[in-house]
PDB file as gemmi writes it, atoms N, CA and C in Angstrom:
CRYST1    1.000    1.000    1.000  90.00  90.00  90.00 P 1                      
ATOM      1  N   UNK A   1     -43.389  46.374  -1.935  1.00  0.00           N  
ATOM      2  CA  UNK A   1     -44.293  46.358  -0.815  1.00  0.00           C  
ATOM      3  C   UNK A   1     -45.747  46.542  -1.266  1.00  0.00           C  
ATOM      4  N   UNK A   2     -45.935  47.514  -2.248  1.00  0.00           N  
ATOM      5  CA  UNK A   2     -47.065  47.982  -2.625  1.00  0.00           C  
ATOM      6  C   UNK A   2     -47.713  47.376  -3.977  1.00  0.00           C  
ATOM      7  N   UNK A   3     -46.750  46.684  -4.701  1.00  0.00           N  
ATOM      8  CA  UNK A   3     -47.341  45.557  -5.365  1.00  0.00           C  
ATOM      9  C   UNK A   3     -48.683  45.328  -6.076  1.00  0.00           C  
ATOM     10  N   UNK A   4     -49.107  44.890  -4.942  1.00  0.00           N  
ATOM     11  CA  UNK A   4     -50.622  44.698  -5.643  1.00  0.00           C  
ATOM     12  C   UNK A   4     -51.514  46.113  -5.969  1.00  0.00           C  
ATOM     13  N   UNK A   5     -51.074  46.835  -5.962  1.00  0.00           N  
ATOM     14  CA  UNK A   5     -52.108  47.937  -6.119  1.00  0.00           C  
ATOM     15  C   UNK A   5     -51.450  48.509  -7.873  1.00  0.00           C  
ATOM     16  N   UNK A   6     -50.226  48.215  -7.580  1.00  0.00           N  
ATOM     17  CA  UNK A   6     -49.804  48.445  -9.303  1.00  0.00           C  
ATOM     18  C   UNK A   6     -49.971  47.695 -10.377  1.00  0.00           C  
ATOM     19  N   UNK A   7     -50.064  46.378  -9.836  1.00  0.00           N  
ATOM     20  CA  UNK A   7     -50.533  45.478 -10.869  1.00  0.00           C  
ATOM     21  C   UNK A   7     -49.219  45.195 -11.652  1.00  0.00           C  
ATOM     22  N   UNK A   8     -48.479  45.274 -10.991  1.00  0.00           N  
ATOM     23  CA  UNK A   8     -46.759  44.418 -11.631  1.00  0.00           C  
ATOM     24  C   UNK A   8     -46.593  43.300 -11.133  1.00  0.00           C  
ATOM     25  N   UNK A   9     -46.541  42.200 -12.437  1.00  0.00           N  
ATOM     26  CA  UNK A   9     -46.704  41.245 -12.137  1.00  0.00           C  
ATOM     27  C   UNK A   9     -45.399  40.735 -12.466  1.00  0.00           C  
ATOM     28  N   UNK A  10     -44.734  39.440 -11.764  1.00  0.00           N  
ATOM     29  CA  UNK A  10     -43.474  39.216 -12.014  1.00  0.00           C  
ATOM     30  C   UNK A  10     -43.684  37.747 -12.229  1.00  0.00           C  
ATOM     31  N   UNK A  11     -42.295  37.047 -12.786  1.00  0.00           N  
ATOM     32  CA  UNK A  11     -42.726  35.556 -13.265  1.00  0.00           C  
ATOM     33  C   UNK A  11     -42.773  34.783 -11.993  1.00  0.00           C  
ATOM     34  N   UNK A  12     -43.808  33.911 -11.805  1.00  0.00           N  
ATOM     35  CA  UNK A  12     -43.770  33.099 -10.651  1.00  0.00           C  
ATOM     36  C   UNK A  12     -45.029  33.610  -9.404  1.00  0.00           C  
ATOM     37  N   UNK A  13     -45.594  34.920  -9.772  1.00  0.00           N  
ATOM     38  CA  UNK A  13     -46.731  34.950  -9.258  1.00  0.00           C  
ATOM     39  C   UNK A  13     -47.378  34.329  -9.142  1.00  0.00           C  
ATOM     40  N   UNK A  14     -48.457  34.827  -8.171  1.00  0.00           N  
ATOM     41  CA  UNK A  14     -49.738  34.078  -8.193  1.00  0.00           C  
ATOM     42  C   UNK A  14     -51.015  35.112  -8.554  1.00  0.00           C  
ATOM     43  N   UNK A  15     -51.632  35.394  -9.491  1.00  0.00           N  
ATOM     44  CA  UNK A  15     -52.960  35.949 -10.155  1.00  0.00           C  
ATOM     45  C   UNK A  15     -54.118  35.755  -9.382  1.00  0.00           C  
ATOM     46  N   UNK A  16     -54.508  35.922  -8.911  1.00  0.00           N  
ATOM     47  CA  UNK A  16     -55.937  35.748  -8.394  1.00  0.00           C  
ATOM     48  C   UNK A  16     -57.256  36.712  -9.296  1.00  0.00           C  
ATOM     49  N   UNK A  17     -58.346  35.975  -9.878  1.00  0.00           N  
ATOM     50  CA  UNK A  17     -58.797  37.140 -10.365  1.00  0.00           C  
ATOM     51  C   UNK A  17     -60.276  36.907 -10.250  1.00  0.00           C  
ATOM     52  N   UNK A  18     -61.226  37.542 -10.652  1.00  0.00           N  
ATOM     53  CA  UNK A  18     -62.751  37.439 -10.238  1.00  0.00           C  
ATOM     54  C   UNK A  18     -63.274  37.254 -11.963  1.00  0.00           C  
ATOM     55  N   UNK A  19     -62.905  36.235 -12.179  1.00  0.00           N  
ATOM     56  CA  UNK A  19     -63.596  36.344 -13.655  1.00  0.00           C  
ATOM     57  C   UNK A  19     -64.931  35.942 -13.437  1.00  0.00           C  
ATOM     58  N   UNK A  20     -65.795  35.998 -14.567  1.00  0.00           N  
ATOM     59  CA  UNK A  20     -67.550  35.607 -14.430  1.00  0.00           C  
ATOM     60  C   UNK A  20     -67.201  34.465 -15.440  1.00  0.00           C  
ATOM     61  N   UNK A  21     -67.852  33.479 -15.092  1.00  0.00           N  
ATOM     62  CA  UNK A  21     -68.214  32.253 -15.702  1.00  0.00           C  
ATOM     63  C   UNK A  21     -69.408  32.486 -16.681  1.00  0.00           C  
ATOM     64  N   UNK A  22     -69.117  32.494 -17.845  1.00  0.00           N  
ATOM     65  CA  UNK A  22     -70.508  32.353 -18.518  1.00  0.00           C  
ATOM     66  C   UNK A  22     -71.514  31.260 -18.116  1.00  0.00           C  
ATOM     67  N   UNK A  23     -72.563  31.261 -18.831  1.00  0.00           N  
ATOM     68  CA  UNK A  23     -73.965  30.468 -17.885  1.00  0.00           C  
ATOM     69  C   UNK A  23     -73.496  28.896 -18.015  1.00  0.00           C  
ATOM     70  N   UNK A  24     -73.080  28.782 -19.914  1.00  0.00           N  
ATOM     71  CA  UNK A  24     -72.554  27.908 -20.408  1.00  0.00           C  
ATOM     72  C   UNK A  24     -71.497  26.802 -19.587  1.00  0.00           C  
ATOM     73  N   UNK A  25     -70.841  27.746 -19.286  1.00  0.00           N  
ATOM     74  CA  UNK A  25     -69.176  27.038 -18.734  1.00  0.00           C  
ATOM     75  C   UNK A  25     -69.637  26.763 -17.325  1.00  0.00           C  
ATOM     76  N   UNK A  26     -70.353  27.386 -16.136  1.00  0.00           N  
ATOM     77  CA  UNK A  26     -71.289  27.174 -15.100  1.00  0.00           C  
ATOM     78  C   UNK A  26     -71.940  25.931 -14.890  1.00  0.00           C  
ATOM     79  N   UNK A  27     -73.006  25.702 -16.443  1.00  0.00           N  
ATOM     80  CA  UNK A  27     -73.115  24.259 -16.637  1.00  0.00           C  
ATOM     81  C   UNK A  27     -72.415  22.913 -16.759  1.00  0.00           C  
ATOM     82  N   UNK A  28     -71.909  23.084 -17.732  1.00  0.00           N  
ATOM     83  CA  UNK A  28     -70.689  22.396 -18.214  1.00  0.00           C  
ATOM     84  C   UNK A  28     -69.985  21.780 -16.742  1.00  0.00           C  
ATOM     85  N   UNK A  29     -69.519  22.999 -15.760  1.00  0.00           N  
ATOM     86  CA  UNK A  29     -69.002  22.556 -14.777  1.00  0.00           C  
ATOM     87  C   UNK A  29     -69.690  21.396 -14.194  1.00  0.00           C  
ATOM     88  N   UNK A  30     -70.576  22.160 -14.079  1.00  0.00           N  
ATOM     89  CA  UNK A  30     -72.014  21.175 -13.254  1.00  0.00           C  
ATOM     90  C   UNK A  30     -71.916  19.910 -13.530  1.00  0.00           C  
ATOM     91  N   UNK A  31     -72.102  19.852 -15.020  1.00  0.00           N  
ATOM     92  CA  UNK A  31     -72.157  18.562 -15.178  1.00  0.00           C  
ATOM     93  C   UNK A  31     -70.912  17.786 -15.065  1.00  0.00           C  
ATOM     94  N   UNK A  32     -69.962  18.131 -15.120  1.00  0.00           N  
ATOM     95  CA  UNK A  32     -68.509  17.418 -15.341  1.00  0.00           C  
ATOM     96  C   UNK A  32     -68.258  17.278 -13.977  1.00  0.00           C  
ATOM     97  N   UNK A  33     -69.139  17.543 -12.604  1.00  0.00           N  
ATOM     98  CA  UNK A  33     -68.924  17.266 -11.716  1.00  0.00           C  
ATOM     99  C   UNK A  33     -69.517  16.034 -11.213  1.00  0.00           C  
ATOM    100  N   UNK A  34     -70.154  15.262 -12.379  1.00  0.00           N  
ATOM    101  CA  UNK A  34     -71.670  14.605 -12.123  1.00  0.00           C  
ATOM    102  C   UNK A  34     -72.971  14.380 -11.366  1.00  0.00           C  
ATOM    103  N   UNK A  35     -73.279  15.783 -11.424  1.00  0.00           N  
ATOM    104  CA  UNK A  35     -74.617  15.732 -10.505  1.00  0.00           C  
ATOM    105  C   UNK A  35     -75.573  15.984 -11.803  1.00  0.00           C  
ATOM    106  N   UNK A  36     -77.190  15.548 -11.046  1.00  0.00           N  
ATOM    107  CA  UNK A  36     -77.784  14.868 -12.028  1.00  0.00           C  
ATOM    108  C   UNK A  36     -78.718  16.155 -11.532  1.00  0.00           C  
ATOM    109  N   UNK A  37     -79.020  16.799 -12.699  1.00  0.00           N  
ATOM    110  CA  UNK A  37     -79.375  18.058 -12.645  1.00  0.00           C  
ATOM    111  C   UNK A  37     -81.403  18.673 -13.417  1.00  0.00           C  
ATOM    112  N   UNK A  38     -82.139  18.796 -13.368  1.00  0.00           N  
ATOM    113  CA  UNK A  38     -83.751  18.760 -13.009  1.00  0.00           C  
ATOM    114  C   UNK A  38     -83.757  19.920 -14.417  1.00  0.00           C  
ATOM    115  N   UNK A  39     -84.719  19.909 -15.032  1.00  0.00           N  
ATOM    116  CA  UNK A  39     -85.102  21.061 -15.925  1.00  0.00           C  
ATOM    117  C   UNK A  39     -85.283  21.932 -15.374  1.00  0.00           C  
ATOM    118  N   UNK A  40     -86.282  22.400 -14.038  1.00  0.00           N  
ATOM    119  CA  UNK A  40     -86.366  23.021 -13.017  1.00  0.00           C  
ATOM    120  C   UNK A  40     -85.561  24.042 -12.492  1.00  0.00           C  
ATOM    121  N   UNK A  41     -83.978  22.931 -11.855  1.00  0.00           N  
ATOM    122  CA  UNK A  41     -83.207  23.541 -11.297  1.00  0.00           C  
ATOM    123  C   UNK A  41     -82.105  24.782 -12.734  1.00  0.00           C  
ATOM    124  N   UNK A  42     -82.246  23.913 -13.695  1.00  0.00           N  
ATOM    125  CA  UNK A  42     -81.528  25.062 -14.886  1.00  0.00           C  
ATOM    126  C   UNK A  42     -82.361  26.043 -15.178  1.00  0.00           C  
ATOM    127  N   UNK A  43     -84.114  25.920 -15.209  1.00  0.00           N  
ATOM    128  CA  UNK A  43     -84.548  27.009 -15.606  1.00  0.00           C  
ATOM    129  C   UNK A  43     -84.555  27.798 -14.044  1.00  0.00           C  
ATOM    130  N   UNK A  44     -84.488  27.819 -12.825  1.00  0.00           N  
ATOM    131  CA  UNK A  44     -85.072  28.518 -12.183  1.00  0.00           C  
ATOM    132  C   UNK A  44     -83.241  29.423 -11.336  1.00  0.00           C  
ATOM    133  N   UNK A  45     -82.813  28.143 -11.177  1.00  0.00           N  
ATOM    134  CA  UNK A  45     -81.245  28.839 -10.641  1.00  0.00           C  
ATOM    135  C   UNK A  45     -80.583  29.654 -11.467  1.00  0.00           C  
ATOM    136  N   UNK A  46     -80.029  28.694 -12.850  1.00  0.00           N  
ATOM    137  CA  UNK A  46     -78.799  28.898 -13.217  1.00  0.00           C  
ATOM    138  C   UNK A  46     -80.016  29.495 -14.554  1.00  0.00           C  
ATOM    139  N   UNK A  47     -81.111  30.481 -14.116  1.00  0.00           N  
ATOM    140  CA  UNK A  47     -82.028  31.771 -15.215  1.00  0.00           C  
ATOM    141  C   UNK A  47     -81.790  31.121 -16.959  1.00  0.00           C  
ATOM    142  N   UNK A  48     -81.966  30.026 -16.828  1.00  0.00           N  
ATOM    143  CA  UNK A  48     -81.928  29.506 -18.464  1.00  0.00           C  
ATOM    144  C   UNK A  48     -84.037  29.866 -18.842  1.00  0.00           C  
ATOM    145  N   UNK A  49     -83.455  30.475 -20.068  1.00  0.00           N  
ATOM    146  CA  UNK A  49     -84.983  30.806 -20.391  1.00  0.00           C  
ATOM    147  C   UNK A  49     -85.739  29.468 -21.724  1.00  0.00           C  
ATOM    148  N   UNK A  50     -83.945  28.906 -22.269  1.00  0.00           N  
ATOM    149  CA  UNK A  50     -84.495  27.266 -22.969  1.00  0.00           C  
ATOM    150  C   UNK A  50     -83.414  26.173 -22.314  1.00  0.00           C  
ATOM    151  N   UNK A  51     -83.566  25.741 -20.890  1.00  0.00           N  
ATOM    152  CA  UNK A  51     -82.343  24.509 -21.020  1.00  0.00           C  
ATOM    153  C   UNK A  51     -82.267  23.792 -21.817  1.00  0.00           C  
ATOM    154  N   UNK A  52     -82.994  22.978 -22.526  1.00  0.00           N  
ATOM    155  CA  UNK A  52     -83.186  22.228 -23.474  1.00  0.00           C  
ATOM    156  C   UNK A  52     -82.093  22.214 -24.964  1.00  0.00           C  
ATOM    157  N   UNK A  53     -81.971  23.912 -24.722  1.00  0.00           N  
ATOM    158  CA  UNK A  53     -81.250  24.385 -25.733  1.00  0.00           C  
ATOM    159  C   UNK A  53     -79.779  24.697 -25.546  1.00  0.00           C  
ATOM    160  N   UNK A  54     -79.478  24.745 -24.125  1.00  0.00           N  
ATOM    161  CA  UNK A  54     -78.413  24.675 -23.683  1.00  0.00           C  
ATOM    162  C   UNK A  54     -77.708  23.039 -23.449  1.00  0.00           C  
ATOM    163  N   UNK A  55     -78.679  22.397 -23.198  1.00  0.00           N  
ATOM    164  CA  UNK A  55     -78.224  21.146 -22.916  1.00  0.00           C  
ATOM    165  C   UNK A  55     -78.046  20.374 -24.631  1.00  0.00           C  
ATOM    166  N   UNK A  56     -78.389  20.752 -25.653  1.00  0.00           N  
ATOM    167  CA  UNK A  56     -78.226  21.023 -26.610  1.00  0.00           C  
ATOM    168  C   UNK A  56     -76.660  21.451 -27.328  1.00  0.00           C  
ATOM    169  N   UNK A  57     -76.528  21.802 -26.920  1.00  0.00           N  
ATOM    170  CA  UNK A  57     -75.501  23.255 -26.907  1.00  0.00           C  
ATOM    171  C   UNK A  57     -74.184  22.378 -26.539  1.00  0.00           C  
ATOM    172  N   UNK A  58     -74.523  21.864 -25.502  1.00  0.00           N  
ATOM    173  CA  UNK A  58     -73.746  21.288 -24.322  1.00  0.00           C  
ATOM    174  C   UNK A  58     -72.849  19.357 -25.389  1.00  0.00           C  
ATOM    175  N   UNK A  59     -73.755  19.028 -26.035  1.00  0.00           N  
ATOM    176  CA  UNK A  59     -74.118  17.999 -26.590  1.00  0.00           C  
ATOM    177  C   UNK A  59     -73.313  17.995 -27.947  1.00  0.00           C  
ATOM    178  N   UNK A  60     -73.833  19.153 -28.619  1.00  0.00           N  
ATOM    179  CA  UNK A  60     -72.511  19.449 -29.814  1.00  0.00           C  
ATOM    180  C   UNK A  60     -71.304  19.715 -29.295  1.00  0.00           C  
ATOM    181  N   UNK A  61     -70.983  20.014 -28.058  1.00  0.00           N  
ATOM    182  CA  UNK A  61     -69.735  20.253 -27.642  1.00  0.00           C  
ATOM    183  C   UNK A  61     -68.757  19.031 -27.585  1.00  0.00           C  
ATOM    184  N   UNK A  62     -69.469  17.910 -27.401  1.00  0.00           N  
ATOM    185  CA  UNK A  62     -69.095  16.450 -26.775  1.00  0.00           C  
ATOM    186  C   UNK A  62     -69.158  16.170 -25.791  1.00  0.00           C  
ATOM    187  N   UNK A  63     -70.274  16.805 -24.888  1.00  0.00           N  
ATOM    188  CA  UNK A  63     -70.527  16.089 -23.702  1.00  0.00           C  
ATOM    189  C   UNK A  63     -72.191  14.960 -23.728  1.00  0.00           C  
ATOM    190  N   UNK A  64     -71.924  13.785 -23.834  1.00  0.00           N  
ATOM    191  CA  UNK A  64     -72.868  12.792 -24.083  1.00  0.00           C  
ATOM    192  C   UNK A  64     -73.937  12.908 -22.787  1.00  0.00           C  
ATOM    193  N   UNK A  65     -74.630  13.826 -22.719  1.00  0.00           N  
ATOM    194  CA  UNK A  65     -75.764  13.857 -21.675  1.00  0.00           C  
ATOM    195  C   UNK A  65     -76.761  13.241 -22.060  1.00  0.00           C  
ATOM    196  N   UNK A  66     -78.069  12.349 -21.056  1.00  0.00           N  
ATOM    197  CA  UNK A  66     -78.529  12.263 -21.220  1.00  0.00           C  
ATOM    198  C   UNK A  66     -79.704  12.497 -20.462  1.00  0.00           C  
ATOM    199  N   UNK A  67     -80.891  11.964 -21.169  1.00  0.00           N  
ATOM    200  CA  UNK A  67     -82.350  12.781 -20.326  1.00  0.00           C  
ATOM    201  C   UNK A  67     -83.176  11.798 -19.699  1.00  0.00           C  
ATOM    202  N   UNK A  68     -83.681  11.601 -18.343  1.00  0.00           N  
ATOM    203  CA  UNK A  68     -84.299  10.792 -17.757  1.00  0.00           C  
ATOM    204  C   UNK A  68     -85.728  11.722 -17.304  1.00  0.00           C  
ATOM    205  N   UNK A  69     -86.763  11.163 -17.362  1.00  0.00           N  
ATOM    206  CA  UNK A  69     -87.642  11.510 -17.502  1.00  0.00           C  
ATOM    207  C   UNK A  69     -88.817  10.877 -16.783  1.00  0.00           C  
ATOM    208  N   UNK A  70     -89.259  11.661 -15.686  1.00  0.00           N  
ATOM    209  CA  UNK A  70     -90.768  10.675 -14.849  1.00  0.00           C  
ATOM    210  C   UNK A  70     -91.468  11.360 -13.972  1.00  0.00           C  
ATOM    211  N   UNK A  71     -92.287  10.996 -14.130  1.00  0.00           N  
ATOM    212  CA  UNK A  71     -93.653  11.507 -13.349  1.00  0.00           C  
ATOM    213  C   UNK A  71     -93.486  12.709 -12.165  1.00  0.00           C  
ATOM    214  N   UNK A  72     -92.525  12.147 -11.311  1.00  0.00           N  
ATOM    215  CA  UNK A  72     -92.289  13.014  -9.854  1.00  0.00           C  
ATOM    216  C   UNK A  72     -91.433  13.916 -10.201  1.00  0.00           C  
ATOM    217  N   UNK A  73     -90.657  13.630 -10.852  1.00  0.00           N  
ATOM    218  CA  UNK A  73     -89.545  14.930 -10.591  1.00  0.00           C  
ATOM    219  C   UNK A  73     -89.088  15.722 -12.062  1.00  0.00           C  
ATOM    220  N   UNK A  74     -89.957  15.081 -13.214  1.00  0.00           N  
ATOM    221  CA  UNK A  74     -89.408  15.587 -14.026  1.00  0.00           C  
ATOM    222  C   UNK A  74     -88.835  15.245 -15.367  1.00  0.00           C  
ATOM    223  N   UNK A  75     -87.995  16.321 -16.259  1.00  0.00           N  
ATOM    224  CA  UNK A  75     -87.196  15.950 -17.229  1.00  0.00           C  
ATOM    225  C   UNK A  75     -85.635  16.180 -15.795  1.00  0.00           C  
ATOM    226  N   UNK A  76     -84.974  15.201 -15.830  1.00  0.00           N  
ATOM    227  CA  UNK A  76     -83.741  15.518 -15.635  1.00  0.00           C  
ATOM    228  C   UNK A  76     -82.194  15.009 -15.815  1.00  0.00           C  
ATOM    229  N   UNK A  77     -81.175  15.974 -16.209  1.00  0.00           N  
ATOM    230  CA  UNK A  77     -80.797  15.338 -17.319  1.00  0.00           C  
ATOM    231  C   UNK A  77     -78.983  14.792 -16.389  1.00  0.00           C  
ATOM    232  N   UNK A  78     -78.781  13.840 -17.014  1.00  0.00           N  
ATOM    233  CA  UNK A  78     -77.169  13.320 -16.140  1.00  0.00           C  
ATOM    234  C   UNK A  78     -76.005  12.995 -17.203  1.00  0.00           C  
ATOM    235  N   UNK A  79     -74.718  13.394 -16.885  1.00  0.00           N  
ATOM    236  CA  UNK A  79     -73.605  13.179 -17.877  1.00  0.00           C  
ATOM    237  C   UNK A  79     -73.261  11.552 -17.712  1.00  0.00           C  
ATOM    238  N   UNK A  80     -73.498  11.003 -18.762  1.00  0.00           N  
ATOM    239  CA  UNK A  80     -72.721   9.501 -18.965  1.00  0.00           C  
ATOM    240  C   UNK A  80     -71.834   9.472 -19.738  1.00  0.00           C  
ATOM    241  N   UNK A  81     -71.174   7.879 -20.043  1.00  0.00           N  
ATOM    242  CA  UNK A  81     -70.884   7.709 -20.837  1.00  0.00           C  
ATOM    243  C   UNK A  81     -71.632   6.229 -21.767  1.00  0.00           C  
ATOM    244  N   UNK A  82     -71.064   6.472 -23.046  1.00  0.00           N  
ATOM    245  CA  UNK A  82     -71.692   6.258 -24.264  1.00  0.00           C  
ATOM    246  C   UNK A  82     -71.338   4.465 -23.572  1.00  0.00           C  
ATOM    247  N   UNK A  83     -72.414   3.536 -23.873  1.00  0.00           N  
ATOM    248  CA  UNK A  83     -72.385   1.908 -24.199  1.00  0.00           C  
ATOM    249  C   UNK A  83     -71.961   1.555 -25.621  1.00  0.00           C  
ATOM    250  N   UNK A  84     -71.183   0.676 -25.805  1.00  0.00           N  
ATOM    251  CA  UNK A  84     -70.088   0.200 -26.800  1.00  0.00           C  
ATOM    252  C   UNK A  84     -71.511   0.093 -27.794  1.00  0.00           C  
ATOM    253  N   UNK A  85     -72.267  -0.175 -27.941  1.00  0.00           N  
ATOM    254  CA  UNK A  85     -73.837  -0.724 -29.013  1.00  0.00           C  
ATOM    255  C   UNK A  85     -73.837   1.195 -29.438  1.00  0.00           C  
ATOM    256  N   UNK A  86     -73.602   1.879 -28.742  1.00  0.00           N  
ATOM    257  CA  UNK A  86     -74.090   2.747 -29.270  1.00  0.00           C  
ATOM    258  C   UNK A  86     -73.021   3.993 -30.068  1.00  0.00           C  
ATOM    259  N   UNK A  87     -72.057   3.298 -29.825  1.00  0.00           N  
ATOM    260  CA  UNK A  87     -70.304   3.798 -30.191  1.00  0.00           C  
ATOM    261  C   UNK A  87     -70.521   3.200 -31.496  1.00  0.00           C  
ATOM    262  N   UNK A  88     -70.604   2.039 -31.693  1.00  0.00           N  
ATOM    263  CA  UNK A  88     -70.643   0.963 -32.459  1.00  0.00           C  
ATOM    264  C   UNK A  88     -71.701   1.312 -33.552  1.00  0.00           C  
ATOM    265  N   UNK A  89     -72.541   1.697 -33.382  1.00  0.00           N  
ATOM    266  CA  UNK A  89     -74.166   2.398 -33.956  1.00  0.00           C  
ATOM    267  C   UNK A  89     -73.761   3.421 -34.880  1.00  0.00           C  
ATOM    268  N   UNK A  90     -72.898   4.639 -33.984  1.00  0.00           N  
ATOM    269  CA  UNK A  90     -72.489   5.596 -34.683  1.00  0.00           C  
ATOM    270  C   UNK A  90     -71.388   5.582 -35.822  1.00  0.00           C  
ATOM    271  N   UNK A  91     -70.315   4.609 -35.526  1.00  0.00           N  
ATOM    272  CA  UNK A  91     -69.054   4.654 -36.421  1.00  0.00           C  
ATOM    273  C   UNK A  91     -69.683   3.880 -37.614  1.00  0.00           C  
ATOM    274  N   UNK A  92     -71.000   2.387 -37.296  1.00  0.00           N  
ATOM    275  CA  UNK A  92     -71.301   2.207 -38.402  1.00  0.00           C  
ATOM    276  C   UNK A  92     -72.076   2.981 -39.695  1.00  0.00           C  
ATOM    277  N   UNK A  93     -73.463   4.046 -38.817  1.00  0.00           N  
ATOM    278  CA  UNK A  93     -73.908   5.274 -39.605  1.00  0.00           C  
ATOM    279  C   UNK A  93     -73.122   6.822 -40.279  1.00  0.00           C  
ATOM    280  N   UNK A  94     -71.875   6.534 -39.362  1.00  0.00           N  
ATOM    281  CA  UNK A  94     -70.749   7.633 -40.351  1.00  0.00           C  
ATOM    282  C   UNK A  94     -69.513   6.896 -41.118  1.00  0.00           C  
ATOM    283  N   UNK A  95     -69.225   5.913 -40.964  1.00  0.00           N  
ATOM    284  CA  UNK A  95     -68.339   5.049 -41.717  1.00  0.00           C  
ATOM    285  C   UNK A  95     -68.826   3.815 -42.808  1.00  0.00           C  
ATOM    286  N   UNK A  96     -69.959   3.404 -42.545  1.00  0.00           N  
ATOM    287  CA  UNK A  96     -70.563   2.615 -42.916  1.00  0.00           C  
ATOM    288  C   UNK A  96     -70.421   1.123 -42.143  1.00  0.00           C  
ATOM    289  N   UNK A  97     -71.205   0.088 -42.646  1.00  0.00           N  
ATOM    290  CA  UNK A  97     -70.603  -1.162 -42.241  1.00  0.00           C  
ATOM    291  C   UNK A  97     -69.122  -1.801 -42.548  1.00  0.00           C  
ATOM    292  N   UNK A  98     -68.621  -2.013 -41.365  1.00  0.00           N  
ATOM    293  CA  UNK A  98     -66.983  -2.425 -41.393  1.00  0.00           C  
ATOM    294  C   UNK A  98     -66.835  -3.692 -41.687  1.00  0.00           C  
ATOM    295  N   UNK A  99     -66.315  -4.377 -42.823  1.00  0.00           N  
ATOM    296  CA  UNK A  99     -65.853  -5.854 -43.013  1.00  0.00           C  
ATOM    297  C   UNK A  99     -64.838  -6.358 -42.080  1.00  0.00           C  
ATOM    298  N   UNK A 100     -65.570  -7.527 -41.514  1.00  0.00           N  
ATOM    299  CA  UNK A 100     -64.693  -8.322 -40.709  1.00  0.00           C  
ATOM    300  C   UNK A 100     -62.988  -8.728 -41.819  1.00  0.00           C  
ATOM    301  N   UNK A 101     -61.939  -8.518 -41.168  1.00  0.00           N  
ATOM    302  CA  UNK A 101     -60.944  -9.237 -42.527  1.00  0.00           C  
ATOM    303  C   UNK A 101     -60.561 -10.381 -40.922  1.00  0.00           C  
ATOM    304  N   UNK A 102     -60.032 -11.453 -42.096  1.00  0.00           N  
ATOM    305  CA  UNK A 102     -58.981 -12.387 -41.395  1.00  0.00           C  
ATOM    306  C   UNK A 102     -57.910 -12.939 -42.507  1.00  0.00           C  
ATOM    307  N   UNK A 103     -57.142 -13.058 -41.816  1.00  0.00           N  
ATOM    308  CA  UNK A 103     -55.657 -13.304 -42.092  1.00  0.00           C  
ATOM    309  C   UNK A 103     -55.164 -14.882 -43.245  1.00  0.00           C  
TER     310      UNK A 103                                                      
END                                                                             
């Protein structure tokens, strides 16, 4: 009956818990939700004192963000994905140039 106050948990529960999201994983969300997100809104909401460095951060992780940039509104940055020229760009600068073979 009293259960939850003991914290016995049995198989097939359900956990509910109040964890804190680091700032990191907060972002991350953000972006994996695809909203296209303002230098602004990371430094002033989500208290980043370098987004730049988080979005950074974000980038070595493997999330291919990128940064759009203009007059009215800003640096602001949106999750894409990568164009085959630029897939293609990379496997040739870490693999080198690939020889065509034929048969």
């Amino acid at each position: 009956m009293f259960k939850f106050l003991f914290n016995n948990k049995e198989e097939g529960d359900i956990v509910m818990s109040n964890t804190r999201l680091s700032k990191t994983q907060k972002i991350k969300n953000l972006f994996e939700r695809g909203a296209t997100v303002t230098w602004k809104q990371l430094r002033t909401v989500y208290d980043l004192k370098s987004p730049a460095a988080m979005v950074g951060k974000l980038r070595n992780q493997g999330l291919m963000i990128y940064e759009n940039r203009s007059k009215k509104t800003g640096v602001s940055y949106r999750v894409g994905r990568p164009s085959t020229a630029i897939l293609v760009a990379g496997m040739n600068k870490v693999f080198g140039k690939q020889v065509g073979y034929s048969a």
